[in-house]
C-alpha positions in Angstrom: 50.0 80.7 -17.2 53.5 78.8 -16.2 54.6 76.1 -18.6 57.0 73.5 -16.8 60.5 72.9 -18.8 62.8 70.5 -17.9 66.6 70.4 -18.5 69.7 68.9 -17.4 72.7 70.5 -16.4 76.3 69.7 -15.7 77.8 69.2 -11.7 79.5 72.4 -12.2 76.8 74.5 -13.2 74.4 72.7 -10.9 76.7 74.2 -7.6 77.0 77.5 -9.8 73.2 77.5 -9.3 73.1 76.6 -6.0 75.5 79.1 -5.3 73.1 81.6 -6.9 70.7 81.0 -4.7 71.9 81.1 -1.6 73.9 84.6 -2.6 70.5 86.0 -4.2 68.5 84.7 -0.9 66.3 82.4 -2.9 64.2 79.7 -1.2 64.3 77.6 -4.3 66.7 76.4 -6.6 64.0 76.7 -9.3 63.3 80.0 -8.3 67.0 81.0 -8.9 66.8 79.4 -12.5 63.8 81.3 -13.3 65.9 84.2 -12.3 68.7 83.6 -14.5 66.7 82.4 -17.6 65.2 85.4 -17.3 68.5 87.2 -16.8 70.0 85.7 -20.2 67.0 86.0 -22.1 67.6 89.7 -21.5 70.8 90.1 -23.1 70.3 87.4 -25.8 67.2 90.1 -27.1 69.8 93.2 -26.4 72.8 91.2 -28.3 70.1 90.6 -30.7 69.0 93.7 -31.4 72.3 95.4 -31.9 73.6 92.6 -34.1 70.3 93.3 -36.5 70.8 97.2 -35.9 74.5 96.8 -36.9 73.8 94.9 -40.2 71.3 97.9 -40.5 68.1 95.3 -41.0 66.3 97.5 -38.1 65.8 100.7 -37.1 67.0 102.3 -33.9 63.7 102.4 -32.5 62.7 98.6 -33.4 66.0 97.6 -31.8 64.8 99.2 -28.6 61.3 97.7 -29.0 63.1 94.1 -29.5 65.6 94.6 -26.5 62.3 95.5 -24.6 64.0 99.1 -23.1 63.7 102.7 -23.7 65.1 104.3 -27.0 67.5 106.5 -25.5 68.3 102.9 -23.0 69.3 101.2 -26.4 71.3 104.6 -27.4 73.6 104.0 -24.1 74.3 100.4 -24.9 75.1 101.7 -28.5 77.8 103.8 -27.0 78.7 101.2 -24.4 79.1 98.4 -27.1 81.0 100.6 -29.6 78.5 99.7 -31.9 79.5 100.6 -35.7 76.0 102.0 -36.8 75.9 104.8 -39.7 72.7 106.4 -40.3 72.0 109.7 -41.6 70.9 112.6 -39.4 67.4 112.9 -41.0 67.1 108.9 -40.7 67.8 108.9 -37.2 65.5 112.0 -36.4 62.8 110.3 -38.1 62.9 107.4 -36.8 63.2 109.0 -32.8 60.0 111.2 -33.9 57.8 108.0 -34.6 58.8 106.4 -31.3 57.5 110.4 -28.7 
């Protein structure tokens, strides 16, 4: 089931759309903005999920579940990030064994 949402955007991000669309070979420009809602909701969960992992409210594994990827996906973007996350080695393995 689709639910219709209506917003209004500025001249600038309207062309950026439109620009979108045409590069990504989209027949629509609502099409495209499905596509990049979709796009930004991605990394709003990801950014989300580290910032709660960092302030150590979640666990490794329920970071990975919010950021909707694999544990060892969320591990990489760790690294990538240079995420400041201290857990003990028994913590960490525990956690890992409830997720196989």
């Amino acid at each position: 089931m689709t639910n219709g949402i209506s917003v209004r955007v500025s001249n600038n991000m309207k062309q950026e759309i439109e620009l979108f669309t045409e590069e990504e070979k989209l027949e629509q420009v609502s099409e495209a903005a499905r596509k990049l809602l979709a796009m930004g909701l991605e990394e709003w969960r990801k950014e989300r999920a580290l910032k709660l992992l960092s302030e150590g409210k979640i666990t490794l594994s329920k970071a990975a579940k919010i950021s909707k990827i694999s544990v060892w996906e969320m591990v990489i973007l760790i690294k990538e990030k240079g995420i400041v996350w201290n857990k003990n080695q028994d913590y960490i393995l525990s956690d890992l064994k409830k997720r196989l």
